[in-house]
Backbone as a ProteinNet text record, in pm:
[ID]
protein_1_A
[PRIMARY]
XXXXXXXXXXXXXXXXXXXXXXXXXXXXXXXXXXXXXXXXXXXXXXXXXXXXXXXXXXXXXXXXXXXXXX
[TERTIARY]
2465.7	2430.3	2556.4	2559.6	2724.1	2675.2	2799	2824.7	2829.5	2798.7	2846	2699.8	2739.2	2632.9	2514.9	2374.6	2327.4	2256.3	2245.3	2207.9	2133.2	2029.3	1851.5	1939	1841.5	1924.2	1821.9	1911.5	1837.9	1724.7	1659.3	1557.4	1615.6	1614.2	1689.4	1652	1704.5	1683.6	1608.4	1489.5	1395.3	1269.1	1146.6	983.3	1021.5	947	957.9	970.4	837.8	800.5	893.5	1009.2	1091.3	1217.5	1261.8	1358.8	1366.6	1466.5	1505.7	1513.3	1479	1432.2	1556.5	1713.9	1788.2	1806.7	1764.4	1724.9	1623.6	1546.2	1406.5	1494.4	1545.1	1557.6	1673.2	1760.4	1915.6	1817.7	1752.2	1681.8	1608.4	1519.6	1476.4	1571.5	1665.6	1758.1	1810.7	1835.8	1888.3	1788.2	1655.6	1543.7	1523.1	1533.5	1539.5	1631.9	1737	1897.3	1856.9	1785.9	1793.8	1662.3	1595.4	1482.8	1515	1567	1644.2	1739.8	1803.5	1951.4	1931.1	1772.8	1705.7	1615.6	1633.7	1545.8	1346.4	1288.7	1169.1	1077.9	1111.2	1014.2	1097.5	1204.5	1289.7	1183	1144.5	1087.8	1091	1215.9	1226.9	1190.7	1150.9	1070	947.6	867.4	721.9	775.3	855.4	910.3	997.6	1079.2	1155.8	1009.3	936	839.2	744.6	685.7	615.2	689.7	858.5	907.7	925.8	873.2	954.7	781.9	680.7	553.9	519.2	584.4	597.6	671.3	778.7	856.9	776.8	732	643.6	508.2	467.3	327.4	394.9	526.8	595	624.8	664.9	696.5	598.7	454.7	325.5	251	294.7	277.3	312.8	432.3	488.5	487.3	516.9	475.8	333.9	226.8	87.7	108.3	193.3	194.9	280.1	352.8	428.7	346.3	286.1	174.1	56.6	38.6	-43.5	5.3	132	183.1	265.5	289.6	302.8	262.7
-6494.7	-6391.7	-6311.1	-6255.3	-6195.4	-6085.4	-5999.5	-5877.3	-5792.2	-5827.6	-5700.6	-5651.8	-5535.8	-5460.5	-5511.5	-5492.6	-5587	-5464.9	-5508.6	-5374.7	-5428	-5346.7	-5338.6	-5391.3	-5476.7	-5538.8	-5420	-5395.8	-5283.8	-5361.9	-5291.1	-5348.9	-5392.3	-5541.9	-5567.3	-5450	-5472.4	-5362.1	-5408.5	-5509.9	-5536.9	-5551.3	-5545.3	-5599	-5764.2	-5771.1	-5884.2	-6030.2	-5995.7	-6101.6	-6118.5	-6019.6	-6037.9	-6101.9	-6132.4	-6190.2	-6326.2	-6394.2	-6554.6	-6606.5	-6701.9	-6820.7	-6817.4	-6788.4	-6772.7	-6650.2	-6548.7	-6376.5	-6342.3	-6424.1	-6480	-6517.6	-6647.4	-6701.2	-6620.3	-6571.8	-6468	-6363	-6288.8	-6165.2	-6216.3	-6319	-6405.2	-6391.2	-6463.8	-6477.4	-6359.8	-6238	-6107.1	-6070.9	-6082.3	-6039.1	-6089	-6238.8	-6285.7	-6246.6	-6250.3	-6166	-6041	-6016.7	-5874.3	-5827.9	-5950.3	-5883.6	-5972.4	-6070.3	-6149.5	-6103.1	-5991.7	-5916.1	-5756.6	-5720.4	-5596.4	-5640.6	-5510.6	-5517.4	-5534.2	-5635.1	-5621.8	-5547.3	-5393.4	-5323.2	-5198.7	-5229.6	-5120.6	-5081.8	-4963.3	-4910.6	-4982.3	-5051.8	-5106.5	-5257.2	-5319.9	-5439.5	-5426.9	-5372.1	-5321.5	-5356.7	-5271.7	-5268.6	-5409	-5438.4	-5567.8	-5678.7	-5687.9	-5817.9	-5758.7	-5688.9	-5645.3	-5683.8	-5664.3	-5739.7	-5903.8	-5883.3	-6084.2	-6147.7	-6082.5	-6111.7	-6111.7	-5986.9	-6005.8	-6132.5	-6143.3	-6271.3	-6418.3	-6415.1	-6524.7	-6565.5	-6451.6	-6437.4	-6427.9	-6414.6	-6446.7	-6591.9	-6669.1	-6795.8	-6899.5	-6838.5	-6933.1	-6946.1	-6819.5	-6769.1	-6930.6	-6899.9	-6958.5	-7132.1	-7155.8	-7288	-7383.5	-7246.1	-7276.7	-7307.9	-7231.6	-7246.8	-7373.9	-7380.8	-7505.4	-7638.9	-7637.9	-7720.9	-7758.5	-7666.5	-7666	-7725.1	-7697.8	-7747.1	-7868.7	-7929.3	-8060.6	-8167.1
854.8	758.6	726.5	614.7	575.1	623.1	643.4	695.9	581.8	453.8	335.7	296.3	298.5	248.1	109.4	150.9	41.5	-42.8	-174.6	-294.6	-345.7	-358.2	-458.4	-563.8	-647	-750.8	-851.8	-973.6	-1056.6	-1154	-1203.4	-1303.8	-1410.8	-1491.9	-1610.5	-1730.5	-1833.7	-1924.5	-2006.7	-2012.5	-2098.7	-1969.2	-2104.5	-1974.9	-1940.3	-1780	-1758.4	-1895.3	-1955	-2052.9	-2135.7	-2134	-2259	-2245.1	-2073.2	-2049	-2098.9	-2090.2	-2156.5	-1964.1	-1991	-1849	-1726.8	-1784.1	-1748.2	-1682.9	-1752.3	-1711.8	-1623.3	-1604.3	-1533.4	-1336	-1380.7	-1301.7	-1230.4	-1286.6	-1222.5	-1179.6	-1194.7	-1155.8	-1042.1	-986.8	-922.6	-780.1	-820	-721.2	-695.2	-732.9	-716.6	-558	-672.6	-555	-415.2	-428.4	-311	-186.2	-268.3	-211.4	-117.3	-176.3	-149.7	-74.1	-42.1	45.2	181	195.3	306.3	383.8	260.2	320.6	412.6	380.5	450	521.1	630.7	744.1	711.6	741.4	740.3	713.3	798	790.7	713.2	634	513.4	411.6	363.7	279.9	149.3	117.2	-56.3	-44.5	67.7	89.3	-13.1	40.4	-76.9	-237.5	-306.7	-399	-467.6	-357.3	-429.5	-437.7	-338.3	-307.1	-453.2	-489.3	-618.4	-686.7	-729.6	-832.7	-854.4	-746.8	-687.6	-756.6	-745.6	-743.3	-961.2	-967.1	-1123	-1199.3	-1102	-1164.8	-1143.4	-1014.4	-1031.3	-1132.1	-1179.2	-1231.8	-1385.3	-1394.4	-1579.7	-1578.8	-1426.9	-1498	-1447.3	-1351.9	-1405.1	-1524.2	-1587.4	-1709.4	-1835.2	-1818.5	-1952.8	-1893.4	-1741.6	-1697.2	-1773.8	-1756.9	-1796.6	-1987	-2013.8	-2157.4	-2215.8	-2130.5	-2147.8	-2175	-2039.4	-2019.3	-2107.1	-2133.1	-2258.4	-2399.4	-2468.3	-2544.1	-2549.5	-2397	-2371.6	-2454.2
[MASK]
++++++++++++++++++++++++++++++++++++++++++++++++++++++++++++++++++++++

């Protein structure tokens, strides 16, 4: 595990739905970062995992829509 300090990744500057798949997926990985890199029972756990939970529920979202237009 690295030794450098790990940082809440900030909220992008659009609503989830409005990011591009790429903006989706980089924000994704921010989150993950960043709940792996804090202690378990850290207060902003709650918070990053709700965002991590939004990101998943935007790209079953558009998966389902995909699917559909398959």
């Amino acid at each position: 595990m690295s030794t450098e300090p790990v940082t809440a990744p900030g909220r992008p500057p659009h609503k989830t739905s409005e990011l591009t798949t790429s903006e989706l997926a980089r924000w994704r990985r921010e989150l993950e970062q960043a709940i792996t890199g804090i202690a378990p029972g850290a207060p902003a756990q709650a918070d990053l995992r709700n965002a991590l939970a939004e990101v998943d529920a935007e790209e079953e979202d558009r998966a389902r829509i995909a699917a559909r237009h398959a």
